[in-house]
C-alpha positions as CSV (number, residue, x, y, z in Angstrom):
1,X,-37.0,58.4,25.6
2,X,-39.8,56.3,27.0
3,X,-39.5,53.8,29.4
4,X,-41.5,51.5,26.8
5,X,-38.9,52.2,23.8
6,X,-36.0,51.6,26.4
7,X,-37.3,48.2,27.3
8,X,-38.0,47.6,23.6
9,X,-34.5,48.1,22.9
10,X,-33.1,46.0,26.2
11,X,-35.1,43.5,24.3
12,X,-34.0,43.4,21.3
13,X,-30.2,43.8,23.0
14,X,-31.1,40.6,25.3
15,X,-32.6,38.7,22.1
16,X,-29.4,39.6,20.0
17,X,-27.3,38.3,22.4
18,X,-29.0,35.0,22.5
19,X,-28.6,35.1,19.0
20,X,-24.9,35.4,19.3
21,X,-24.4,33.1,22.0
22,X,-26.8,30.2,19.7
23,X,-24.3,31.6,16.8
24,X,-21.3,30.9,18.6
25,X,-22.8,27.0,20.0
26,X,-22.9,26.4,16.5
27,X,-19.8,27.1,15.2
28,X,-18.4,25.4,17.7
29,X,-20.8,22.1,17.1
30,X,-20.3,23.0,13.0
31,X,-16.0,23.1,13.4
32,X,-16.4,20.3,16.2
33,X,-18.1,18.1,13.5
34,X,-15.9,18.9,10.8
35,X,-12.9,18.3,13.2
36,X,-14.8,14.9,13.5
37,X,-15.1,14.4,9.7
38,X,-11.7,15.0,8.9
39,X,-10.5,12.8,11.3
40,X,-12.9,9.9,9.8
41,X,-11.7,10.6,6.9
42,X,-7.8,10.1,7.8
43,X,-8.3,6.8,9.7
44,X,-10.1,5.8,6.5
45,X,-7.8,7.4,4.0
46,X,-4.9,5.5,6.2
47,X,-6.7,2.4,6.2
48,X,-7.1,2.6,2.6
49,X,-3.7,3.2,1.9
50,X,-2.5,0.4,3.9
51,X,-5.0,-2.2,2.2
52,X,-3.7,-0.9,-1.0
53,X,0.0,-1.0,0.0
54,X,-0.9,-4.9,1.6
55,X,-2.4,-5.7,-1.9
56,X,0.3,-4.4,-4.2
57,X,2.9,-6.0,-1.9
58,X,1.0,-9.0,-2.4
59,X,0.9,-8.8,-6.3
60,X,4.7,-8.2,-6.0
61,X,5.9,-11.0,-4.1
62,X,3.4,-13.5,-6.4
63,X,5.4,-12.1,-9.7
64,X,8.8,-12.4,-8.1
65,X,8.2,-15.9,-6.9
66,X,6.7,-16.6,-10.5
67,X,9.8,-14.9,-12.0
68,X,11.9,-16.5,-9.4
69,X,10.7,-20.6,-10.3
70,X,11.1,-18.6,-13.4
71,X,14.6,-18.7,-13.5
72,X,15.2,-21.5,-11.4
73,X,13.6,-23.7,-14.1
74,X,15.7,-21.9,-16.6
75,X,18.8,-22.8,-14.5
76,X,17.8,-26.5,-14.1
77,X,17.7,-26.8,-17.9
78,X,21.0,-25.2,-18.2
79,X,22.4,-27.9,-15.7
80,X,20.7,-30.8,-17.5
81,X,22.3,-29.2,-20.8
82,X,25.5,-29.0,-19.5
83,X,25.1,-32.3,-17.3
84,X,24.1,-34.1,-21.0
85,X,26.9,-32.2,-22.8
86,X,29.2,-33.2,-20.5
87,X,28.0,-37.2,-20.2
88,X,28.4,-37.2,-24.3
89,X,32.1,-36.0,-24.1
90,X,33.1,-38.2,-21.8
91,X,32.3,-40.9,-23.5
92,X,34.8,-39.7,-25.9
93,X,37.3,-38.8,-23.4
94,X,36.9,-42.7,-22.3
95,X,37.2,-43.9,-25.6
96,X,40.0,-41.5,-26.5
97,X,41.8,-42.5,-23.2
98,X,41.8,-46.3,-24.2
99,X,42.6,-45.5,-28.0
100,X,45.9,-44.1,-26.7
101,X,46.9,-46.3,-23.9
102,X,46.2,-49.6,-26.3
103,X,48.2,-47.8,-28.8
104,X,51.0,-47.3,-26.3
């Protein structure tokens, strides 16, 4: 072999590991990037959920304070009710009282 072709191939040896060596930089900038990406996209995925998990929490304390005035207005008419019901009978039971003691 000639000292020309040997040098030729040394070449092309020296050139291919360049190559390698620019192939292996860049995987290791590509898997550094993705590494990058992914965790960008967990922060945001996280903060996501938590906005979402703050909203819904929201929207559930707002209907069970609305069903909770709800039933306290519910309860409030059931008082008066009762509170009316029980001013009517004892009217009676006043009357009813006095029938009998007069009588007695």
């Amino acid at each position: 072999m000639s000292l020309k072709a040997i040098r030729e191939i040394q070449n092309v040896e020296e050139t291919m590991d360049q190559q390698r060596s620019e192939a292996r930089a860049k995987a290791q900038r590509l898997i550094a990037e993705a590494e990058r990406e992914g965790r960008e996209l967990l922060k945001r995925g996280r903060e996501d959920s938590a906005k979402k998990t703050a909203e819904v929490m929201k929207a559930s304390e707002e209907r069970a304070e609305a069903r909770r005035a709800e039933i306290l207005s519910a309860a409030e008419k059931d008082c008066a009710a009762l509170k009316a019901g029980a001013e009517a009978k004892l009217a009676q039971a006043v009357q009813m009282i006095v029938g009998r003691v007069v009588e007695s």
